[in-house]
DRENDONU-856203 format. One record per residue (C-alpha): residue in three letters; residue number from 1; x, y, z. Coordinates in steps of 0.1 Angstrom, whole numbers, plus 5000, padded with zeros to 4 digits. Layout:
N
ALA	NUM	X	Y	Z .
...
END
This chain:
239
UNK	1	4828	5061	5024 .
UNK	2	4823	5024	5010 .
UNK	3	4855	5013	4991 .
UNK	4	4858	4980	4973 .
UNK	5	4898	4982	4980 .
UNK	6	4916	4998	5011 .
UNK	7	4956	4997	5009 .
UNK	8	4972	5003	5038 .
UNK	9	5011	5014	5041 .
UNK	10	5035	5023	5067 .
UNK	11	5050	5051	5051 .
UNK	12	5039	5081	5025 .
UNK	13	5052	5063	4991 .
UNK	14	5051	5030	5003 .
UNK	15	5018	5016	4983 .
UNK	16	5033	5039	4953 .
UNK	17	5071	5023	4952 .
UNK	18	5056	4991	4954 .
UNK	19	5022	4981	4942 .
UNK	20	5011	5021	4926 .
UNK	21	5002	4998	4891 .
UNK	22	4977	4977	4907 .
UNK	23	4961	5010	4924 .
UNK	24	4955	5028	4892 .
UNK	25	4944	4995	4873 .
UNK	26	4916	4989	4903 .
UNK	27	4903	5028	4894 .
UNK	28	4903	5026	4860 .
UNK	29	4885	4997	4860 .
UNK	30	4864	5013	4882 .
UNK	31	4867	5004	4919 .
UNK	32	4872	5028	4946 .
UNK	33	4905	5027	4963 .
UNK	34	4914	5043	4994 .
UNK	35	4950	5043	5009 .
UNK	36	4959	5041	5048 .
UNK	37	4997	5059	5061 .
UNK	38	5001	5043	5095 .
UNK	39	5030	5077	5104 .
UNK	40	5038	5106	5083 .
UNK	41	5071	5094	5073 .
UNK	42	5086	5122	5096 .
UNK	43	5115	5099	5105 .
UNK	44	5127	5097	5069 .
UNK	45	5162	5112	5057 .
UNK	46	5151	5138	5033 .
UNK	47	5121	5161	5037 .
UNK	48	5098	5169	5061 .
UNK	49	5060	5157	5070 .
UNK	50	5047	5189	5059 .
UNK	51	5067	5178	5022 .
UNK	52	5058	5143	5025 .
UNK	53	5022	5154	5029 .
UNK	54	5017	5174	5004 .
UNK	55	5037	5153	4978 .
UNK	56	5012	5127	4993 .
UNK	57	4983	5141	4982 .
UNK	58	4997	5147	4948 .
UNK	59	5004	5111	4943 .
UNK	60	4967	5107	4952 .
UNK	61	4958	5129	4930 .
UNK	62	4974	5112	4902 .
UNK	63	4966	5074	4910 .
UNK	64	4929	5086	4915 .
UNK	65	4922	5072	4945 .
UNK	66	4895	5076	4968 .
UNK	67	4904	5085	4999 .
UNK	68	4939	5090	5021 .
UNK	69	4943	5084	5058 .
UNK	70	4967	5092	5081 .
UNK	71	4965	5073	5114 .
UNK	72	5000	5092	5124 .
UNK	73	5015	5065	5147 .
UNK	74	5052	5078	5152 .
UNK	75	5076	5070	5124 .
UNK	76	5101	5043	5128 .
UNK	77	5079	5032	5161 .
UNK	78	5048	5013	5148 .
UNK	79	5035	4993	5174 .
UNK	80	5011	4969	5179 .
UNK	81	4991	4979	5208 .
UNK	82	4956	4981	5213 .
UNK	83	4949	5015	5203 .
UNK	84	4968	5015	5172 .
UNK	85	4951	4985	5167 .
UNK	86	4913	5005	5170 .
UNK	87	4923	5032	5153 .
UNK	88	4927	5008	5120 .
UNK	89	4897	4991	5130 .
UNK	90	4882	5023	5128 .
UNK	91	4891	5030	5095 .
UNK	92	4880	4994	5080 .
UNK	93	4844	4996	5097 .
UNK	94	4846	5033	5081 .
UNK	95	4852	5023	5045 .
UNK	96	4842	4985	5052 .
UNK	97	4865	4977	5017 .
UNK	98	4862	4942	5002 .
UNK	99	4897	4939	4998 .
UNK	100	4932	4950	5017 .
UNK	101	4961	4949	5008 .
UNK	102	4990	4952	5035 .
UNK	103	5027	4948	5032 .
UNK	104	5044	4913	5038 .
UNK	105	5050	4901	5066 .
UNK	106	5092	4897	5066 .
UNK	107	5110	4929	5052 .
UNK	108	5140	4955	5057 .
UNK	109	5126	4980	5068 .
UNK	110	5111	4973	5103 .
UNK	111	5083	4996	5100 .
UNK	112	5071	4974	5074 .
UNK	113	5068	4941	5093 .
UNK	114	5050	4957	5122 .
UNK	115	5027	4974	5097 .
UNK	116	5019	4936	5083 .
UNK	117	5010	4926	5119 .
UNK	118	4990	4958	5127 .
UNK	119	4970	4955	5097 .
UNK	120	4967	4919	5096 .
UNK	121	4954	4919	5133 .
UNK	122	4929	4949	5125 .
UNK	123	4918	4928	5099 .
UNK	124	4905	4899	5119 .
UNK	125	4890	4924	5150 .
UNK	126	4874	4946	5126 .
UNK	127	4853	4915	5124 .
UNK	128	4844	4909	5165 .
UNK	129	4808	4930	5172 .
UNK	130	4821	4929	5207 .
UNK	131	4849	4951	5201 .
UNK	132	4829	4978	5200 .
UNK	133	4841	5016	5183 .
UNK	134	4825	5046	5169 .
UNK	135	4832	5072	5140 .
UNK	136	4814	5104	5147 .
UNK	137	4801	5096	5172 .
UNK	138	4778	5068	5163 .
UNK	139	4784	5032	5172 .
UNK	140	4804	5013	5141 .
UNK	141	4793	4976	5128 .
UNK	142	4815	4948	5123 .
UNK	143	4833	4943	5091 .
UNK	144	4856	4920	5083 .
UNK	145	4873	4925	5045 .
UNK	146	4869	4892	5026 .
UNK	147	4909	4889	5015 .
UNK	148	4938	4907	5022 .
UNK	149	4969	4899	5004 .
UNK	150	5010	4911	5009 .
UNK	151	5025	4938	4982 .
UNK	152	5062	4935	4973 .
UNK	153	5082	4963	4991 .
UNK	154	5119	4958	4998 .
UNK	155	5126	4919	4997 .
UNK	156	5110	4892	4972 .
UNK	157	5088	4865	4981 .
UNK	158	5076	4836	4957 .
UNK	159	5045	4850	4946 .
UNK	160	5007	4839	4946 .
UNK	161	4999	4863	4919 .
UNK	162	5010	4886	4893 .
UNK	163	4993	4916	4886 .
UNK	164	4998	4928	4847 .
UNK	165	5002	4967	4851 .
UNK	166	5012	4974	4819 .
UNK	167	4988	4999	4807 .
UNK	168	4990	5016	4839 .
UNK	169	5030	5015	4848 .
UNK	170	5036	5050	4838 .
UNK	171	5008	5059	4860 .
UNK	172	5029	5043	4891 .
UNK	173	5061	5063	4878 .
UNK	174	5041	5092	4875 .
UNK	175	5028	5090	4915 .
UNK	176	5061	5084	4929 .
UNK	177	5075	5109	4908 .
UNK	178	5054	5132	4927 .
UNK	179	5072	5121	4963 .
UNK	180	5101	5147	4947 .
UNK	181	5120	5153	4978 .
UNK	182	5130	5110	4983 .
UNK	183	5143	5105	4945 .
UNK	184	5175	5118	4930 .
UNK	185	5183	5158	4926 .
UNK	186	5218	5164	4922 .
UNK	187	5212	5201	4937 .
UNK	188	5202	5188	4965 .
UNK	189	5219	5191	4999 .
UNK	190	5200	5167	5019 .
UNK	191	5219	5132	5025 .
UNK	192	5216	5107	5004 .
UNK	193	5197	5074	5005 .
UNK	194	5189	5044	4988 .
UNK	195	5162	5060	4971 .
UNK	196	5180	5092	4958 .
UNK	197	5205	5073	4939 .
UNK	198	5202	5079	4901 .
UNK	199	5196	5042	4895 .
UNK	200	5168	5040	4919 .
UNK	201	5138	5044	4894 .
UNK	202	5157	5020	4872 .
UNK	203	5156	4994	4897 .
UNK	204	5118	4998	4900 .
UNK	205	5114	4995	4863 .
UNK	206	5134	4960	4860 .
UNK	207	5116	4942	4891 .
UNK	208	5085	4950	4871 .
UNK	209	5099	4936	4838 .
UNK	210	5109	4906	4856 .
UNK	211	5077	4901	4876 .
UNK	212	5061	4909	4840 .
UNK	213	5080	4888	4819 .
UNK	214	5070	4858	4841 .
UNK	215	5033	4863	4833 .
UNK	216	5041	4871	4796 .
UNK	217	5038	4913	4796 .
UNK	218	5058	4939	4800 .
UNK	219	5051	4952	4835 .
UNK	220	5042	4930	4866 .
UNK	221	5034	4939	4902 .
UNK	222	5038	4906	4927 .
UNK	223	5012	4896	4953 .
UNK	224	5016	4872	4979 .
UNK	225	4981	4856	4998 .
UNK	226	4982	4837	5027 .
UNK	227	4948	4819	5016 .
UNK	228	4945	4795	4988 .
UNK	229	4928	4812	4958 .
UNK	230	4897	4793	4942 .
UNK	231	4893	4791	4900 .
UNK	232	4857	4785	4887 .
UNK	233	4875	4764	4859 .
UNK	234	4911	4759	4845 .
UNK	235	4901	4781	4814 .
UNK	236	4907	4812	4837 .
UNK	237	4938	4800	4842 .
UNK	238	4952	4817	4807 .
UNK	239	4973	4850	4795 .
END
């Protein structure tokens, strides 16, 4: 399937907790999305893959996305080796997207910095012919996206660009609602984590007022691109 965006994350609920308002602003405005989980998030404190999945595909379901891969490298043990690397290469020649977006390169979570480096790197190969793959059995053509560019997960970075997600915020509260068994439920008997405190959704609300209130509206995602970004003129340059 031909998508014009592919998002990859290391965990289920990644892409949602930290750039789910971009996603569903991309599909309303009418460009297919597809979302990449490197593991299946097996590792994580509370739940289960089989819960993860399945609250997964809801969140899908509610962004309207495309497409949702699951490579399932082992949780809390993404590496970069060669066939982790082919796998994602795989999956790029496979949707051959226009656009990625990966997580930044320097975060808490170490999952997350070795999922920048394996995407990053399966960006660049999916673009060498001689690296040669298949998907069902036929032979797969080079493609290399165009851009890829960092979403905000745990740590800030000086952005290159703000998203304005303000008609579509509730959307991203909406999809990681749907990840149930990670967010706060005081019947619950499963430890506790940073993301099952009952301030947790608060916290994602006021990063996006801040990141919004810099670019003059209510909600903001932040973007980070390694590449400079051309303007046709400075009159694009407005709110």
């Amino acid at each position: 399937m031909k998508l014009d965006v592919l998002v990859i994350g290391a965990h289920p609920d990644d892409v949602e907790l930290s750039c789910g308002g971009t996603v569903a602003k991309l599909v309303r405005q009418g460009h297919s999305v597809g979302l990449v989980d490197l593991t299946e998030g097996e590792m994580g404190t509370r739940g289960s893959r089989e819960i993860r999945a399945a609250e997964a595909a809801e969140a899908g379901r509610i962004l309207g996305i495309a497409s949702r891969d699951t490579l399932r490298i082992p949780d809390a043990g993404i590496e970069n080796t060669r066939e982790n690397i082919l796998a994602l290469v795989r999956l790029i020649r496979q949707h051959r997207p226009d656009v990625l977006l990966i997580p930044h390169s320097v975060d808490r979570h170490p999952d997350h910095e070795h999922a920048h480096i394996l995407a990053r790197e399966a960006w660049f190969y999916a673009g060498l012919r001689k690296i040669e793959t298949e998907f069902g059995g036929k032979p797969q053509e080079a493609h290399r996206p165009r851009s890829y560019y960092h979403f905000m997960q745990w740590f800030e970075f000086p952005p290159s660009f703000i998203v304005d997600i303000s008609e579509t915020f509730d959307v991203r509260i909406e999809a990681m609602r749907a990840f149930r068994s990670q967010f706060y439920d005081p019947s619950s008997t499963e430890p506790g984590t940073i993301l099952s405190t009952p301030e947790f959704l608060e916290l994602i609300r006021t990063r996006a007022e801040y990141y919004g209130d810099k670019i003059g509206v209510k909600y903001g995602e932040a973007f980070f691109s390694p590449a400079q970004i051309p303007v046709p003129d400075l009159f694009t340059l407005h709110r």
